[in-house]
Structures are given as structure tokens and as C-alpha cells.
C-alpha positions in Angstrom: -32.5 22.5 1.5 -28.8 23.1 1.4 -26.8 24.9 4.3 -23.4 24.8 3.0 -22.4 24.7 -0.8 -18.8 24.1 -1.9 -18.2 25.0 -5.9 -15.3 23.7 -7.4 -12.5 24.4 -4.8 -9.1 23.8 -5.6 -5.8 24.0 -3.2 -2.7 23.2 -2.8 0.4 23.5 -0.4 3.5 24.1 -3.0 3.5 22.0 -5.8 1.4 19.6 -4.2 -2.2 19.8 -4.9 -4.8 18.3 -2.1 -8.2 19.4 -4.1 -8.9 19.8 -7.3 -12.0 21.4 -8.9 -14.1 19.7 -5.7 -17.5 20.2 -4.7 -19.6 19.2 -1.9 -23.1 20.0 -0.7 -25.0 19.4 3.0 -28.0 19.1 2.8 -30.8 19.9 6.2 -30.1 17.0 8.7 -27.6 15.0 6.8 -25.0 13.1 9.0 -22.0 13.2 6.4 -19.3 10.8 6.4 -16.1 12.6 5.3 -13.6 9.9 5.2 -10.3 9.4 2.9 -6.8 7.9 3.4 -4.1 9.6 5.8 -3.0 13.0 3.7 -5.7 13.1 1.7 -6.8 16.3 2.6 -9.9 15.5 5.2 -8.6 18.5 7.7 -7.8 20.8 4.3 -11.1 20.5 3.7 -12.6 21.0 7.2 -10.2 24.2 7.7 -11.6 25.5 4.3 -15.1 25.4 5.2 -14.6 26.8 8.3 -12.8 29.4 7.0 -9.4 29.1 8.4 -8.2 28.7 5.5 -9.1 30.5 1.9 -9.2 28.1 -0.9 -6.7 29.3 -3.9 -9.9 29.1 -6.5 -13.7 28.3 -5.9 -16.4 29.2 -3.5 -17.6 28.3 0.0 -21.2 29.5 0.9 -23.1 29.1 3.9 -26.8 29.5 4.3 -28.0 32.7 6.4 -28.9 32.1 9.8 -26.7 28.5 10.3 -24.7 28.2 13.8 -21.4 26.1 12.8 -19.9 24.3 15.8 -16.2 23.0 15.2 -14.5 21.0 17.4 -10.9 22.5 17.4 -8.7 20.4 19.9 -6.1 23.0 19.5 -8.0 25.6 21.5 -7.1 27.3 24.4 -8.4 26.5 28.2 -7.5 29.6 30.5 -5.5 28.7 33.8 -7.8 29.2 36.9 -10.8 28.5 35.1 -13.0 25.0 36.2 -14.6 22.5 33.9 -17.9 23.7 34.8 -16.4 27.3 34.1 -15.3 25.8 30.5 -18.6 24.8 29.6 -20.7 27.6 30.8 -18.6 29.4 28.0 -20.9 27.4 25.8 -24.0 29.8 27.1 -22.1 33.0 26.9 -24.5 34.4 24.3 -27.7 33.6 27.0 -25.8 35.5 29.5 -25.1 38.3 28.0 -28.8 38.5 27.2 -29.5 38.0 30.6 -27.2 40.5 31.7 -29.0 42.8 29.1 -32.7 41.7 30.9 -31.0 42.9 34.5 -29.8 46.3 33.4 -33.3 47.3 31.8 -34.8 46.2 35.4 -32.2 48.3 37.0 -33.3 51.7 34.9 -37.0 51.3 34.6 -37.1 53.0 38.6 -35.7 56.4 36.9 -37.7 55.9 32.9 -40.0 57.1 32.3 -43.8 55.6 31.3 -43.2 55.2 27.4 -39.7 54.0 28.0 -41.0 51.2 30.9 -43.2 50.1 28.6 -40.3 49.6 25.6 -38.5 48.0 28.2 -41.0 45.6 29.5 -41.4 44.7 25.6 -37.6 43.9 24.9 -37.7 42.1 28.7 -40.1 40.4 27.6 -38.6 39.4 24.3 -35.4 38.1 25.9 -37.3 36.3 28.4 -39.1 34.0 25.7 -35.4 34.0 24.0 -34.0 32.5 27.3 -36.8 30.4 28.3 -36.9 28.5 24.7 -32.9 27.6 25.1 -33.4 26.4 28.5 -31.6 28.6 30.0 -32.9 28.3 33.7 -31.5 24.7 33.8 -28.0 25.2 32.3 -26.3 23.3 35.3 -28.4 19.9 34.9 -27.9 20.5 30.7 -24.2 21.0 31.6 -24.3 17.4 34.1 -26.2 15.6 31.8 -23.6 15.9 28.2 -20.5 15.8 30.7 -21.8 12.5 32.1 -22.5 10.9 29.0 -18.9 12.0 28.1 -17.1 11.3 31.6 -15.8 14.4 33.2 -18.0 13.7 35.9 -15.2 10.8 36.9 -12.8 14.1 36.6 -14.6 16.6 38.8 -16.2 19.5 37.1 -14.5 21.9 39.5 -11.1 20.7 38.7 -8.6 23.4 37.1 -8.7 23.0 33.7 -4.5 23.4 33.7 -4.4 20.2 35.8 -6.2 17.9 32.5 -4.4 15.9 30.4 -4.6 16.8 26.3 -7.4 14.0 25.8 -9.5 15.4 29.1 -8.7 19.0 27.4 -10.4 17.2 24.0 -13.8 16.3 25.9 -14.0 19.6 27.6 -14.4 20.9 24.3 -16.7 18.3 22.5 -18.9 18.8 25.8 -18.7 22.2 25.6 -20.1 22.0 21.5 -22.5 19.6 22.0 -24.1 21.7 24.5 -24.4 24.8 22.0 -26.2 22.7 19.7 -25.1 24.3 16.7 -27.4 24.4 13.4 -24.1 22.3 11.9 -21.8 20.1 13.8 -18.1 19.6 12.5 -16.3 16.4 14.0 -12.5 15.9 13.6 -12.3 12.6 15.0 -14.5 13.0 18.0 -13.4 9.9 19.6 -9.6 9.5 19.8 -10.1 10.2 23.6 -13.2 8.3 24.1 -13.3 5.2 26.0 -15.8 2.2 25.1 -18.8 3.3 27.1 -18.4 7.2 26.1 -18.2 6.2 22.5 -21.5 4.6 22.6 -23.4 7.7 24.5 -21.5 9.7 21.8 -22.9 7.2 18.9 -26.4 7.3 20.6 -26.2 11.4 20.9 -25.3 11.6 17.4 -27.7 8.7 15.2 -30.5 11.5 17.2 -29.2 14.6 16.2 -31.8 16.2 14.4 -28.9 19.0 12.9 -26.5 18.4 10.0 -23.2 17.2 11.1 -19.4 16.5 8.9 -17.8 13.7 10.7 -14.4 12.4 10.3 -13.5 9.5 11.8 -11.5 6.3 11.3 -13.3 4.2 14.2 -15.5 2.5 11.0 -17.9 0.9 13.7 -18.7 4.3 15.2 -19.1 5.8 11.6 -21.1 3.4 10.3 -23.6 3.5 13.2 -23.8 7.7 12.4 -23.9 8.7 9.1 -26.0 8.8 6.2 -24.1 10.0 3.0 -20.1 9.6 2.8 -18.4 12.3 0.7 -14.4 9.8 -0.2 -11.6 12.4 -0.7 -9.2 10.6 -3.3 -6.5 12.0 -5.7 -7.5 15.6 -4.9 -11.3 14.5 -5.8 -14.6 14.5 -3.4 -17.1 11.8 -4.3 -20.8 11.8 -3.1 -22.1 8.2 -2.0 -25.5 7.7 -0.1 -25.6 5.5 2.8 -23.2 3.8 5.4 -20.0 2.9 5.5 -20.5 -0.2 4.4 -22.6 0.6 1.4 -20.0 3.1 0.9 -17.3 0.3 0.3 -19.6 -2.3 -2.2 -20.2 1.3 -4.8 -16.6 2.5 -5.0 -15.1 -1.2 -5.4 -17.7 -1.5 -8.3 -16.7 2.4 -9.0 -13.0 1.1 -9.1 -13.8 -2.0 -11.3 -15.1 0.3 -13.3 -12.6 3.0 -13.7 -10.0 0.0 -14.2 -12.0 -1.4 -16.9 -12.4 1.8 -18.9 -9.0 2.2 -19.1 -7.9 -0.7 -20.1 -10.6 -0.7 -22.9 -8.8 2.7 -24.2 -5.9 1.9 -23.8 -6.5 -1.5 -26.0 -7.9 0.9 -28.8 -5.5 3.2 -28.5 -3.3 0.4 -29.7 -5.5 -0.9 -32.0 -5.7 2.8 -33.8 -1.8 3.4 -33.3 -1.2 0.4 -35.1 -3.4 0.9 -38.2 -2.0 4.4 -38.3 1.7 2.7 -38.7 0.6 0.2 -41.1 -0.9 2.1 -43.4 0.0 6.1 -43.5 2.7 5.3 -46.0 0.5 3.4 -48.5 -1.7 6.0 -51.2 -4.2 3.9 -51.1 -5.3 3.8 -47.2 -3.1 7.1 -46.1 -6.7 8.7 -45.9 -8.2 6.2 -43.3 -4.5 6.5 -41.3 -5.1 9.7 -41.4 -9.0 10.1 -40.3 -7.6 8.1 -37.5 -5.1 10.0 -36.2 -7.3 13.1 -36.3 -10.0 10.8 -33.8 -7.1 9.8 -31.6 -5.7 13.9 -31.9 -9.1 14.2 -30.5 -9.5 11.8 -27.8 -9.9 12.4 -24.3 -7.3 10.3 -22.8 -8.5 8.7 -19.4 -5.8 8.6 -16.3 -4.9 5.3 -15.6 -6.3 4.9 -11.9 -4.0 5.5 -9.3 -3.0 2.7 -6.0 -2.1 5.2 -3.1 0.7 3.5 -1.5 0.1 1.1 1.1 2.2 0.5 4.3 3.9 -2.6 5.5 4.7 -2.6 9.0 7.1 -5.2 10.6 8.9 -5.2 14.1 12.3 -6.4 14.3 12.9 -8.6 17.2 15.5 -8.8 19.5 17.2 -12.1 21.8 14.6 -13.6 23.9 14.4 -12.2 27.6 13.8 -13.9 30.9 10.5 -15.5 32.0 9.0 -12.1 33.3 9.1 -9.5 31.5 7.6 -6.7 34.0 7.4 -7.8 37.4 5.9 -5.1 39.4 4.4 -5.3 43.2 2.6 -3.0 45.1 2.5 -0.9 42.2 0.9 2.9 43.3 0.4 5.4 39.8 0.1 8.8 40.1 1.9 12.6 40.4 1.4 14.7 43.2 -1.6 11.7 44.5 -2.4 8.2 43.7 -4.0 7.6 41.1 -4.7 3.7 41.9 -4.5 1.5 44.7 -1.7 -0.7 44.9 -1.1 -3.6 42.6 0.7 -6.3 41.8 1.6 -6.8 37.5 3.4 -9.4 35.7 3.8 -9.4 32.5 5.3 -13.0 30.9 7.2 -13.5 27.7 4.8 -13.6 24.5 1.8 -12.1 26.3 0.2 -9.8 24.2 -2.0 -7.6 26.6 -4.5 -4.7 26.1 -5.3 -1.5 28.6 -8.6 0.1 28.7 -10.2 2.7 31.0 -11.7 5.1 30.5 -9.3 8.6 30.7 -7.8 10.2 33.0 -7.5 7.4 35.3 -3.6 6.8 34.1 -3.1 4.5 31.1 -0.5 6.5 29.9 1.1 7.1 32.9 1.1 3.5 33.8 3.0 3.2 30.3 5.6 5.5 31.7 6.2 4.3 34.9 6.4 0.6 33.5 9.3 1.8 31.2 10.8 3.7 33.7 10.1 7.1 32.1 8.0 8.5 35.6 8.4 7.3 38.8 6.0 5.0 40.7 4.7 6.9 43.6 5.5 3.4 45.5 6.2 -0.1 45.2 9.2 -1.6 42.7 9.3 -2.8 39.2 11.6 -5.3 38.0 12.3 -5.4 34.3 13.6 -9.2 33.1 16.9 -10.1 31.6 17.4 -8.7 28.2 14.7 -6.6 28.0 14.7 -4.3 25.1 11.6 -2.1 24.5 10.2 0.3 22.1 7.9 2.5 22.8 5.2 5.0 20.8 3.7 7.5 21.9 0.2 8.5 21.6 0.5 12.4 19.6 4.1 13.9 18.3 5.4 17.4 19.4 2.9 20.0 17.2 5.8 22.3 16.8 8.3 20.0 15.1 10.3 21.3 12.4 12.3 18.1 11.7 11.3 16.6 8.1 10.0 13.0 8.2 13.7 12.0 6.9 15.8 13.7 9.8 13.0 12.8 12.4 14.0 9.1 11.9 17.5 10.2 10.6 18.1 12.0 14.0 17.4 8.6 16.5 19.1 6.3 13.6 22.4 8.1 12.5 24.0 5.2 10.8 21.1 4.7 8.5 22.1 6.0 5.1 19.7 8.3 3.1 18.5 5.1 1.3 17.6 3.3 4.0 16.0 6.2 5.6 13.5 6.9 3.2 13.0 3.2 2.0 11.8 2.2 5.6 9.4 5.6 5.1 8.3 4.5 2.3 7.5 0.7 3.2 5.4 2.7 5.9 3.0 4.3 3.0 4.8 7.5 2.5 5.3 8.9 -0.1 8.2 11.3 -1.2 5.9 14.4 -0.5 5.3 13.1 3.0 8.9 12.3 3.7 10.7 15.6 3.0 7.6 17.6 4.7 8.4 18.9 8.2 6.5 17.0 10.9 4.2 19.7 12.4 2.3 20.1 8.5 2.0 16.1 8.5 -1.7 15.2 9.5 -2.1 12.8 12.3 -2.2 9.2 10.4 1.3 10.5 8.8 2.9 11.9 11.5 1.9 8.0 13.4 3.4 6.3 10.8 6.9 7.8 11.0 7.0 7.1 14.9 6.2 3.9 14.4 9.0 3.8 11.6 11.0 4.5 14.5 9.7 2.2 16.4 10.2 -0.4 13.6 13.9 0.3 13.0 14.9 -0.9 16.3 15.6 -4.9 17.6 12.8 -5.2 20.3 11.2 -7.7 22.6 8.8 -5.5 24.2 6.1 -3.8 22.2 4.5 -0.3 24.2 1.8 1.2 22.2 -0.5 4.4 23.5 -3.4 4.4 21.0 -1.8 3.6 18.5 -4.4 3.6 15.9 -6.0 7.1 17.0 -5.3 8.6 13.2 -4.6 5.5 11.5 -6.8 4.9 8.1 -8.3 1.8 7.5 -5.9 -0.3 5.6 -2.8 1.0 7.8 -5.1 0.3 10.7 -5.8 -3.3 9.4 -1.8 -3.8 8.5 -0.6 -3.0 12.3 -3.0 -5.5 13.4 -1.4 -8.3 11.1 1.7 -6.9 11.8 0.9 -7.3 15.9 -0.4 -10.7 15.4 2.6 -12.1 13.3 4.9 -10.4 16.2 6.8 -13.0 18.7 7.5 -10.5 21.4 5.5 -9.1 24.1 3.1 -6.5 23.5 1.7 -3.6 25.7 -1.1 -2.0 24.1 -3.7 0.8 25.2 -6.6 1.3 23.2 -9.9 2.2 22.8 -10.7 -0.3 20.3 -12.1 -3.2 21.2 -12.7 -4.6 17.4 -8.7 -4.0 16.5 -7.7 -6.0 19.8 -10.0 -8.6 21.0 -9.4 -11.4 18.4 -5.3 -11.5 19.3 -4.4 -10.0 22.6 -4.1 -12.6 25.7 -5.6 -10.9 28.3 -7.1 -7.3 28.9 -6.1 -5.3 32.0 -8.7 -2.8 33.1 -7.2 0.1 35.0 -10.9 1.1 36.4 -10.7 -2.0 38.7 -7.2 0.0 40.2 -8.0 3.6 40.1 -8.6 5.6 43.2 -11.5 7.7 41.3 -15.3 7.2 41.3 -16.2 5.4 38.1 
């Protein structure tokens, strides 16, 4: 049975069109892939069948009686209010049902006897209504998700205002899977999970008995998930059955194909053209040349198939530093209290280390305070001799209205307009992308102009906060050739284990520093 049909949508933003004539169906428990390159139009989509945004031609229908459950990480946590506050918001139907149980109790002592006995009948209905949703064990429903997602290691009575943007991001997964919608809708679900959260989510997810739409770019973590991939390509969605990996064998043979038709055409196209020339001058054969310009008049003229642009990262280095490159000693991270015990860091030329933990216990800050951008609650940090780093950051500003040219422009004055959008472009944008204003980019664009930014730059130390959080597969697969072929010292904090282990040197874990319960 289908719960949601899509029937040849269409939309575009200005002259730039992101679906054309598309199509989709979900089908009762399907686990759906949705998966494409950076721009493609994965969020378009999303925001169209959730209805935030109206499609300029076709039709979205929903089946009656479907709960959809979107996780929108731009949603709003009130000040004052706890985590376990947060997620009791998932239940706010149950109570008001409740609520509506108590006041019937409270005016049966003044009804009278045909009224008690309508009441006792609608108590009684919202009493098998609560029981069946578990209602009477909400709190150990509520411990049990936030565990396997680790706010426990936060405090569920800690002020939502005091979280970090990724802690803000699992309040609200928690807070969906506990609804259990009829449909779950993922936008990648586990750019703020660490390892061991990822695999409760992965476990949580291959037993969902709903229908979800996940997007994702952790491939492992898809793969182990879904059933049915729907690729958005060149405005088009395309249905494939199976994993990711099935997924990739069809549309190379899909591609092949496509390629080969073409050419095929194109060859009689020629072939036609030619015998056209040749003979529509002659009485004799003007007939045939004619008869075959009417079939060429005629046919349908396949697209050559189009290579989406594909990034090439490269980071310029500068002089070679001293010995040490970070030399920090009793080392305390934190704000207004520590967040670890004190340590002791070096960091030698040509290391290339990782940082993993899982949030909240200070990755980023430890970033920061490293490149002198926070202060260390205590110790001292020594940076070596000719030390030059470059830093990215993990998300942009959401409410930048720079274009992708003067975002780089802006940091790199003495770059000419050439150069500007030529080291765009060697990052997979295209010209769309780099006259577009930053806040309407989608996450894997708006990563690859900061690290354009980063690129531009002579550096010797390499600081990257998840860097591959929105990252499609083959940009994520070019920064890790690009980090490998590097010479300088890298920094890098991620929750990646497969785009790391194979290069880094060493991996520091910050759960064998933090102050917290882990």
C-alpha cells in the first residue's frame, strides 16, 4: 500500500530548475534511501513533501490517517525549558487526553446519572487510548531513546539554552523517535552522532517497522538501513531496489547504458546527415535524401549524458615549522567549568591526528582553544616556530548574504574575479552555486566554499571540525586523497571512522579527558 505519492513535480529557484517532471512513491514499511550529489535537490524535495514548500507544477498526496515525523534541526528550544521538558513535548497529544480524562472525573460529582454514564464511556475510551501508547511509562520510554542517543552523558535536566547546536540536533531526533510517527523523515540524522550513537541509531532504524526517507552521506550507516534508493540527478528521481551498494552496480550499468545509446544516435545521425548531403541534389536519389530527412525531422534526439562537476581539493603549504607544533601542558577545557581534567598535548610536525568523543564533551572547543580562539581555563599552550594554520569550521553562519564569490572574495582581496571563481570551481561548483548567496547553498556547498578558503591560504597546520558532515560521496572520497597527499600536520575531528583510520597517525579520544560520566 502506498502512504505518500509524488506525481510529476517540477521546481525551480529562478532560472534554475532542481526537479523536473519527478515522481516518487513510499510504499508501507519501506526504508528509502534518498541520496544524490551536493545541490541536487535532496532538502527541495524533503521541504516539498512536507509541505514547506509548494511545488510550481504536480501533486503531493498523503494517505489519510499517516503521522509524518520530520526532523527539522532548525527548530526552536524555549529558554528555561530541560531536556526532559523537550522531550515530554513529544507526548503533548497523551496529555492533553489525560488532561481531558481529569476534568470528566472532576464534573461527574455534580452530572447527572445519564451524563456519568457518557462520561465513564469517553473515560474509558481515553484510558484504552493511553494505555495502548504507553503512556504510564513515558519517563523510562523517554531514558531509554535518550540513552541510546547520549543525552544521558548531558543531564536531562540541563537547560536546553546551555546545549551546543549538535546537542540541540539530538534533542530533537530523541524527541521524534519517541513519537513514533506512521513516517519518519531523516535529514542526515547523524552529523552529530558519535560512533557508538550511530550504531544504536543504525540498530533502532534496520527494526523500524514504519516507513522512513533518509538522507544521509555516512554510506556505511545507509547501507545498513535502507531498502529502496530513490538517486536525484539532473532534476530527475530514479527508483532502485536494494542497498547502497546494489544501488551503485544498476546505475553504473544504467550509465553505460545511457552513454552507449547516445553515441549509437549520434553515429546515425551522421550517417543520415551525410547521405542527405550526398544525395539531395541528384534527381535520381533526391527522394531517399528526402524520406531521410523527414525520419531525422522526426527523431527524438537523446541528451548527451551529463558529468556533474567534480571537485579537486589541494592545500597549499607553507615553510616548515619547528619540531612541536602544539605543545600544551596541564591543559584544562571548558567555559564557566571544566570540561576535562588536565592534560598534557603535543602535537609533532607531520602528525596527522583524529579526535573523537562523543558530543558535548569539547572537541570543538578543544579546537578553539588550541588555535587560540577561546581561552584555556588553565595550563599554557605553546605554538612552534612558523606555525601557520587554517582552520574550518564545522556549519557557516545561516543568515549569510555574501555570494559564494565575495564570501572568498571578502578574506582574499587580491584575488582577481578569475581566480576567485576558478578556485570555486576546481571545488565542484558550478556557476549557479558561485553567484548564489550562502544562506540558499545546501550544506555540501556551503562546505566546499569554506574549505576554498581554507585552500587559498599557505598552511602547515590543518584544523578540521567534521569536516565531511554534508560532504557527497566523491567530494568526501577527494578530501581524503587530498589529506593523505598533504605534508603538513593535520587536526581533524570526526565521526568517521572509515574516512580516517587508514591515514591518520594517532587518534586522541577526548572521553579519556572529560570531566563527565560516559
Amino acid at each position: 500500500m502506498s502512504v505518500l505519492n509524488v506525481e510529476h513535480v517540477s521546481h525551480g529557484f529562478g532560472a534554475r530548475i532542481i526537479l523536473e517532471d519527478a515522481s516518487f512513491r513510499l510504499l508501507k514499511g519501506e526504508h528509502v534511501g534518498l541520496i544524490g550529489a551536493n545541490g541536487e535537490g535532496k532538502s527541495t524535495f524533503l521541504n516539498i513533501i512536507t509541505g514547506q514548500l509548494t511545488p510550481d507544477q504536480g501533486k503531493v498526496s498523503w494517505s489519510n490517517r499517516v503521522s509524518v515525523g520530520y526532523l527539522d534541526q532548525h527548530a526552536v528550544l524555549k529558554k528555561g525549558m530541560t531536556i526532559r521538558d523537550a522531550l515530554r513535548t513529544a507526548f503533548d497529544d497523551m496529555y492533553k487526553l489525560e488532561a481531558e480524562m481529569l476534568a470528566c472525573y472532576d464534573k461527574m460529582g455534580d452530572a447527572a446519572p445519564a451524563e456519568i454514564d457518557k462520561m465513564m464511556a469517553d473515560v474509558g475510551d481515553i484510558q484504552d487510548i493511553l494505555e495502548a501508547n504507553s503512556f504510564y511509562t513515558i519517563d523510562s520510554k523517554i531514558d531509554e531513546v535518550s540513552n541510546g542517543l547520549g543525552l544521558r552523558d548531558i543531564g536531562l535536566e540541563k537547560d536546553v539554552a546551555d546545549l551546543s547546536g549538535g546537542q540541540r540536533t539530538k534533542i530533537l531526533l530523541t524527541k521524534l523517535l519517541l513519537q513514533n510517527p506512521t513516517i519518519l523523515i531523516l535529514d542526515e540524522p547523524t552529523n552529530y552522532l558519535d560512533v557508538e550513537h550511530i550504531a544504536w541509531l543504525t540498530n533502532y532504524l534496520k527494526n523500524y517497522e514504519n516507513a522512513f526517507i533518509l538522507v544521509s552521506h555516512d554510506l556505511p550507516f545507509l547501507n545498513d538501513v535502507i531498502n529502496v534508493i530513490y538517486h536525484v540527478e539532473n532534476a530527475a528521481l530514479t527508483r532502485y531496489t536494494g542497498d547502497y551498494n546494489r544501488f551503485q552496480e544498476m546505475h553504473e550499468i544504467r550509465k553505460r547504458q545511457e552513454s552507449s545509446a547516445f553515441e549509437r544516435q549520434q553515429q546515425e545521425i551522421d550517417r543520415m546527415e551525410d547521405f542527405i548531403q550526398r544525395n539531395k541534389a541528384r534527381v535520381a536519389t533526391r527522394g531517399m535524401a528526402n524520406s531521410r530527412q523527414k525520419r531525422l525531422d522526426k527523431m527524438e534526439v537523446l541528451e548527451k549524458p551529463k558529468e556533474k562537476p567534480k571537485p579537486h581539493f589541494q592545500f597549499k603549504e607553507a615553510r616548515t615549522p619547528s619540531r612541536f607544533v602544539i605543545d600544551a601542558k596541564k591543559l584544562v577545557l571548558g567555559y564557566d567549568e571544566p570540561l576535562t581534567t588536565a592534560v598534557n598535548l603535543q602535537l609533532e610536525r607531520g602528525q596527522k591526528i583524529a579526535i573523537r568523543g562523543v558530543n558535548g564533551l569539547g572537541k570543538t572547543t578543544l579546537l578553539k582553544t588550541l588555535l587560540g580562539q577561546l581561552p584555556a581555563l588553565d595550563g599554557n599552550i605553546e605554538l612552534g616556530e612558523f606555525v601557520e594554520a587554517g582552520y574550518f569550521e564545522q556549519e557557516s553562519n545561516q543568515e549569510n548574504d555574501n555570494t559564494a564569490l565575495e564570501e572568498v572574495w571578502e578574506e582574499y582581496p587580491g584575488m582577481t574575479n578569475y581566480e576567485v571563481r576558478a578556485a570555486l570551481a576546481a571545488c565542484g561548483l558550478t556557476n549557479e552555486h558561485i553567484t548564489s548567496k550562502m544562506r540558499v547553498l545546501s550544506g555540501g556547498e556551503a562546505a566546499k566554499v569554506r574549505l576554498c578558503k581554507v585552500m587559498q591560504k599557505k598552511i602547515n597546520l590543518l584544523v578540521l571540525d567534521e569536516p565531511t558532515n554534508h560532504l557527497d560521496a566523491d567530494a568526501k572520497d577527494e578530501l581524503k586523497r587530498a589529506l593523505m597527499e598533504y605534508k603538513g600536520t593535520v587536526l581533524l575531528v570526526s565521526h568517521e571512522p572509515d574516512f580516517y583510520q587508514d591515514w591518520v597517525s594517532a587518534v586522541w579520544n577526548v572521553e579519556s579527558w572529560t570531566t563527565k560520566i560516559v
